[in-house]
Structure formats: C-alpha cells, structure tokens
N, C-alpha and C positions, 0 to 999 in steps of 0.2 A: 848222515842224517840231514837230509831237507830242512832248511827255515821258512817261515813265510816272512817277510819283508814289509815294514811301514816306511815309507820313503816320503819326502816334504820338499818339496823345488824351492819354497818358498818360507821364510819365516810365519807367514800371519797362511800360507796356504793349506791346502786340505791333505789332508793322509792319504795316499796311495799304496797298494799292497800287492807283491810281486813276491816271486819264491825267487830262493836261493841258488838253485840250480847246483853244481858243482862247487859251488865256492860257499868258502865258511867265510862269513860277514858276521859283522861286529857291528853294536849300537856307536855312533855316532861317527863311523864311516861313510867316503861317498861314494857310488857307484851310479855305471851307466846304463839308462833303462830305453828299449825302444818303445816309444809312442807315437799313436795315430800323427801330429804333429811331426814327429821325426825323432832326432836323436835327444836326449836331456839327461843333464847330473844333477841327483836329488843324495840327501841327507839322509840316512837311515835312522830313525827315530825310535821305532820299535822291532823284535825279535821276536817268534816265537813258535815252539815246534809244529811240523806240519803233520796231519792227520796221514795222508797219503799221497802216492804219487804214480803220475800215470808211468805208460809204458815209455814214452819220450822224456820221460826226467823232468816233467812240468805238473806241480800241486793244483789239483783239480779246482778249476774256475780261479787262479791266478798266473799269470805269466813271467817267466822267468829273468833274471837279470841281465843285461851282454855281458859286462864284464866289470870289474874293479875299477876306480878310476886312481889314475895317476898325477905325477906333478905333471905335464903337459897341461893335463884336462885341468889342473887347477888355476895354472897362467893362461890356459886361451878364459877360464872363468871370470879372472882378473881381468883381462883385459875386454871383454862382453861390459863389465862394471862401467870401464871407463869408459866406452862408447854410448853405452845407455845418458849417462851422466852428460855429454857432448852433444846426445840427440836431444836430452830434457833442456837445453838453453838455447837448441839452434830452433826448435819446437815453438818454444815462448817466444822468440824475434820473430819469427813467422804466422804466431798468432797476430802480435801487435801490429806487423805490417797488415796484413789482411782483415783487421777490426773485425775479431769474431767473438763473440758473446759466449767465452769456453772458459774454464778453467784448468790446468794441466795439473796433473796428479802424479805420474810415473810412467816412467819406458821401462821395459820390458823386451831383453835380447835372447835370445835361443840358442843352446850351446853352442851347436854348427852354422848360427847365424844365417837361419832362412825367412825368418821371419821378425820383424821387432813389431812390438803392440805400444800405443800411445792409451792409457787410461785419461779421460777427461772426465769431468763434471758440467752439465750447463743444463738451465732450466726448460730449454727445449730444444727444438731440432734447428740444427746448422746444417750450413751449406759449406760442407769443406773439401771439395774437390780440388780448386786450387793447390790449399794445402798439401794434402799428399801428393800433388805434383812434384810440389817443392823437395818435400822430402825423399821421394824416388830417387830423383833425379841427386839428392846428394849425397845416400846411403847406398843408392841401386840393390835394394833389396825388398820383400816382400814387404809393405806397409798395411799394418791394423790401426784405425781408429776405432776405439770401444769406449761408451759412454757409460758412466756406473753412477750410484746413488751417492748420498753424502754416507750411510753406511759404510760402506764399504773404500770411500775414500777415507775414512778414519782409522778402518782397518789397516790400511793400508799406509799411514802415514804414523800412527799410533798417539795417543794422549793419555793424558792423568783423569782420571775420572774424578766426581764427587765424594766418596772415599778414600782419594786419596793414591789409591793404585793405577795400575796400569790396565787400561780398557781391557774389559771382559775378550770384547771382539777380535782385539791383536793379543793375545795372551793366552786360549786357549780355545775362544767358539772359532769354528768354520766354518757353521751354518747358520744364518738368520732364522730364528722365530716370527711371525707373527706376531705384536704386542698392540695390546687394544686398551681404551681409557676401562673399560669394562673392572680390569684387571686391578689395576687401582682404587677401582669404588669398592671389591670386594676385600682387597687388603689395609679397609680403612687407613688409607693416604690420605695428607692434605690434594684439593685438587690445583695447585700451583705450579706452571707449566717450569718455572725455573727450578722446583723442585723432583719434578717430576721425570724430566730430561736430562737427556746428557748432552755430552760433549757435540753430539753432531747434530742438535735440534732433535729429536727424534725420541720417543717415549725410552724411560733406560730395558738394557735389554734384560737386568735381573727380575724385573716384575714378573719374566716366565721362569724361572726358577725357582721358585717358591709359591706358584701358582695350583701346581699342582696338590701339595699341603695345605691353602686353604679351602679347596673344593672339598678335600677331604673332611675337613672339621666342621663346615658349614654344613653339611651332608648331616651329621651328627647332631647341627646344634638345633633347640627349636626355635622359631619366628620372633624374631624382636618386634614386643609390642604388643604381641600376643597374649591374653591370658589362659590359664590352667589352670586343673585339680589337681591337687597335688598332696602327698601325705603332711604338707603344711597350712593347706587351705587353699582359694583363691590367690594366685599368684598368677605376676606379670612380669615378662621376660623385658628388664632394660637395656643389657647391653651382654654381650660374649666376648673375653677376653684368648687370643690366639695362642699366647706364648705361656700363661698358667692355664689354658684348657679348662676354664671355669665360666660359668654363668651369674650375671647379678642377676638376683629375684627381690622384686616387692611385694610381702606380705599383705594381710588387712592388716595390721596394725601400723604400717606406714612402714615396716623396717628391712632395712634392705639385708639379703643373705648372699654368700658368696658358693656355688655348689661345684664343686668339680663336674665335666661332663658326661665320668665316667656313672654316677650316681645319680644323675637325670632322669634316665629309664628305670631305675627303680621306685623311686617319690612319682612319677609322673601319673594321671589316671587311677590314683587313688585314694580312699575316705579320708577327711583328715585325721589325725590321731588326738588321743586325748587332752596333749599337751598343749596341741594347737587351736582346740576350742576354749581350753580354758583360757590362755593368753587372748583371745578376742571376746569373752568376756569381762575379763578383767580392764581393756582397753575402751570396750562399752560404760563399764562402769563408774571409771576414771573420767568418762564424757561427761556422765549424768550431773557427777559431784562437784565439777567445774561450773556447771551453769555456762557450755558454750550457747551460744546462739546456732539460730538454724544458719545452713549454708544458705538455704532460697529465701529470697525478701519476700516479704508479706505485703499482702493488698491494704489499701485503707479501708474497708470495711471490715476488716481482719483485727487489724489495729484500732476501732473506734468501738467494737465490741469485747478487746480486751481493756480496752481502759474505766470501759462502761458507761460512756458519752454517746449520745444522739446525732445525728444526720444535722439537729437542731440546730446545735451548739457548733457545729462546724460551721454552720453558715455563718452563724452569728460574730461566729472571731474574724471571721473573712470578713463581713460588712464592718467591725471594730480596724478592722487593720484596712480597709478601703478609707475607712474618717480618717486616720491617722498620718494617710500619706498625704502628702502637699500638694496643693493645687498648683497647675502650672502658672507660670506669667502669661505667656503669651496669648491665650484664652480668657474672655471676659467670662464674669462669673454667671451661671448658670438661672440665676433670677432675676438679671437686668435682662437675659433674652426672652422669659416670656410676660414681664414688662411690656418689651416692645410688640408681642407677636397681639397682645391685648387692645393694645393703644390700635393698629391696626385694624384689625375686628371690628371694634367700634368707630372707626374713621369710615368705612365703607358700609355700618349698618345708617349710620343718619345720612350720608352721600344717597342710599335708596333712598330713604323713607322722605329727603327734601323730593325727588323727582317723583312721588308718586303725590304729596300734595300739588308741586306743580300743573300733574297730568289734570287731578281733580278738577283744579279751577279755571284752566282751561277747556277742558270738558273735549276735548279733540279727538282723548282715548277713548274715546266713549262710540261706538259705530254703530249707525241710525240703525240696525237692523234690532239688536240687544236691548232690554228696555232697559232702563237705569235700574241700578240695584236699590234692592230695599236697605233699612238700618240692620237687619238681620243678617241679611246677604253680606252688609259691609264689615259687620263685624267678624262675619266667618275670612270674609278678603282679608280682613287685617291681621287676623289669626293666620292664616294663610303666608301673609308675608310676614309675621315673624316665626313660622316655621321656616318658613326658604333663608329667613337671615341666618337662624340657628344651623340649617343645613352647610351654608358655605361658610360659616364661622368651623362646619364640621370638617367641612372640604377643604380648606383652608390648612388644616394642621396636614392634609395629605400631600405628599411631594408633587411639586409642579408636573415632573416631565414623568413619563409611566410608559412604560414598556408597550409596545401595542401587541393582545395578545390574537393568534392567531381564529380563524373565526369559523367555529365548528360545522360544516358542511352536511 
C-alpha cells in the first residue's frame, strides 16, 4: 500500500507532500526527495493512506520519494551545518568591511551543496554586488542573497511571545495572515501598540485566530447604542459581552438587564408585556411622590408667574440691590458733575447777553439799510435770545463730536 508523505526541510518550514513509492516510511524518518532546486533530505512529519495510484507507481498530483536516507546523508547533513555556520561569520566580516545598511539572519546550504542562500533584513535596497563577489570567490558555489521581513526573520530565529510561549510563527503557522488594526477595534482591545504587538513590531498574528468567531457573533448582535421594542419596553443596547454571549439592555426604568443572545430575537419587535408596563408605572409614580424637579430649567417669566410677583417687583429689587452696591473711588460723585455742567451754562449765558448790550450802545450792529427796532420788536429780540441761550444750554448736554451722517441723495 502507497502512503502519501508530509516532509519539512526545515524546523519553522512549510509541509511538503510526496508519495511513498516502494518504500514503507515511518513518521519521523528522513528521506531523499528531488526538487526543482535539485536534490534535499527533509523530515517526514506526517503519514497517511493514499487514495490511488497511477500506472507508474506515483499517487495522482504528488511525486514520489528517491529513496531512504542513510548515515552518509546524515554526516554530509552535519557537515552542510558547519559550513552554513562558517558562511554566517565570514558573511558578517564582509558586511562590516563593505558598510552595508543589512542585517544577517541565516545561511542556508543544500544537501548536494549547489546553492547556499544568505536571508538578510534591511530597510531598503542595497547595493551588494561586491559582496557576493566575496563570497564566490571563497565558497565557489551558487550565491543567493534574499531579503525577508522582520516576520519571517522571527520565524526564523524564534522567541518567547507575550504569553509566555513560543511564537505562533516558529511553532506551527507557515503562512502569514494578513492582520489589520480593524481586527482589534472589533475584539474590543485596548488600542496600545505594546499591547497589541509582538515580538517582531508587527500587529500579533493571533488577532486572526479568533477573528473569525467575532464576525460571527457581531452578525448576530444588534447595534450598540441603538434603541428597541422589546417584550420589555423601550430599550437600549449598551454593551455585548463575547465570552457569555449576552447583551446589557437599559430599560425605562433606568435598570440594566443582562439577555443571552440566544433570546434576543424572541423579546425583540414586540408589545411590551404586562409586567413591563406596570413596572414603568410604578417607576412614574415613585417620580411624582418624590417631588423631583423637572430635568429642563425654567424661564424667568415662568418663575415670576409661579411665585406670583410682577415684572414690577423685579425691577424694583434690581434698583434696591443697584443702591446697595458701593460707589467706586476713583469716580467723582455724580452731583458735583452737574454742579459743574450748571455753573457753565450760565458762564456762557451772561458772556452773550454782556456782548449783545455792548453791540446796543455801540449801535455798529445796527446796518443803515434796517430801521432800528421798535420796544415791541426788542422785546420779541430778547425773547429770541433767551430762546437760543435755552437752545445751546440744550445743545450743550449733546456730545461735542457726532458722527457725520452720510447725506441723502
């Protein structure tokens, strides 16, 4: 009977599957496989019946093993080790001669030794022609330089994760996910990058793990924040818990319930029930007895018509509480300035009234064409000029400087 074959080149490498051919293989045996690449001894990892098999003795769409490997294959294995190990220190002398902005990661030799691969890290592109001059020239064999991510150098080197374990990545993933902050906001995480990260900088790779279990339940849950009908009344969705699969709900009467999510869709979109109107009267009526106040402030008209006071009386506490406050210092007091504004007024009314007896006795005002006024006439004259004194005694209380307004067209 045929097996099919899981074979692993590499501790942290990816599973490859090859039929058995002629030879019964056993889990954790090595054997020799041809690849594109050329020859390689990988680790058989898994075992397991094959379906069928073609006319040439090869299980349809995998290819078959060469052959068993031997102690030989295991000391040229050994000794591939120590050469690798030889290339990784002659590698880093010839980075530092040549000041190149790389980091070295691991060599990588191939059983028949046709090719060895250098893994680096660097943040961009180098110029390392040089380099594998060097190396040519003292391996004389196929040279790869290949640049990988800090993923995969972590794979590749292995650490202790935040847990405690041994990285997901070297321990049983082989393939990178995708992981997005997205992933985090919906698994209510803190959003803290030292919390959120692992070893290599980089989002942890278990956020897709469990990613697909909360799509699922969030699918189910309804909108936080949201309100509903519910067979408990008006209620509002505050929060969904992941791990008990339960929703908090706030009632009208302020009180939070806790509903599994399996029972959701039954209470949801329906009348309330008896009980739940009665509890929100009851909660009404607990208001009333208390004598709260209203939540919205009242207007002052609102308030002067419940106290059953006047517009009046308002004014009048106001003008009580204006007497009451204290006059500044630095302000003279308000009756010595119209004192003075008085004293003035009549400083410039006898200032006229001397120049216009002057004008009289002089008689100069007087212009030969005009005949002299009567005692009628003069009396109205002097009526006259204490109407104009009154005028600018009026004008006078009006501010000196005045806007000039513009002049209608």
């Amino acid at each position: 009977m045929s097996q099919i074959l899981g074979v692993k080149f590499n501790d942290y490498g990816q599973v490859y599957y090859f039929g058995s051919g002629p030879f019964v293989v056993r889990e954790g045996q090595h054997v020799i496989v041809k690849t594109d690449q050329g020859m390689g001894l990988g680790k058989v990892v898994l075992t397991k019946q094959a379906p069928q098999e073609s006319e040439d003795g090869e299980i349809e769409g995998h290819k078959a093993i060469y052959r068993l490997a031997n102690d030989k294959d295991m000391e040229s294995v050994a000794e591939n080790e120590a050469v690798a190990k030889d290339a990784y220190q002659h590698c880093r002398k010839c980075i530092t001669q040549h000041k190149l902005g790389m980091k070295l990661v691991e060599v990588e030799v191939f059983f028949d030794r046709s090719k060895m691969i250098f893994y680096f890290t660097a943040p961009g592109r180098i110029d390392f022609r040089e380099l594998i001059k060097d190396l040519v020239r003292e391996y004389r064999t196929r040279i790869e330089l290949r640049q990988i991510g800090v993923r995969h150098e972590t794979q590749m080197l292995g650490a202790i994760g935040n847990c405690g374990q041994i990285c997901c990545c070297r321990r049983f993933m082989r393939k990178f996910v995708p992981v997005t902050i997205k992933m985090a906001k919906e698994q209510n995480l803190f959003l803290n990058p030292t919390k959120i990260s692992g070893i290599c900088g980089r989002l942890l790779c278990c956020l897709s793990f469990e990613q697909k279990g909360y799509e699922e339940f969030h699918r189910l849950c309804p909108r936080v924040g949201k309100k509903y009908t519910t067979s408990y009344g008006n209620v509002k969705v505050l929060r969904s818990n992941f791990f008990k699969k339960t929703l908090s709900l706030l009632t009208e009467t302020y009180e939070e319930k806790e509903v599994p999510i399996d029972e959701w869709n039954e209470i949801v979109n329906k009348p309330p029930s008896e009980e739940a109107l009665a509890e929100v009267k009851a909660h009404e009526n607990r208001g009333r007895r208390s004598g709260r106040r209203p939540s919205r402030p009242e207007s002052g008209d609102k308030r002067a018509s419940k106290s059953g006071g006047s517009s009046e009386g308002t004014d009048s506490d106001k003008a009580g509480r204006q007497k009451d406050r204290p006059v500044k210092q630095g302000r003279p007091p308000r009756q010595g300035r119209d004192d003075r504004k008085d004293r003035e007024r009549k400083g410039s009314g006898e200032r006229r009234d001397d120049r216009g007896e002057r004008q009289e006795r002089s008689g100069k005002s007087e212009s030969p064409r005009n005949p002299e006024p009567s005692s009628s006439q003069g009396k109205s004259a002097s009526a006259s000029t204490e109407a104009s004194g009154d005028d600018t005694t009026k004008r006078s209380r009006r501010p000196r400087r005045r806007r000039r307004r513009p002049s209608k067209k």
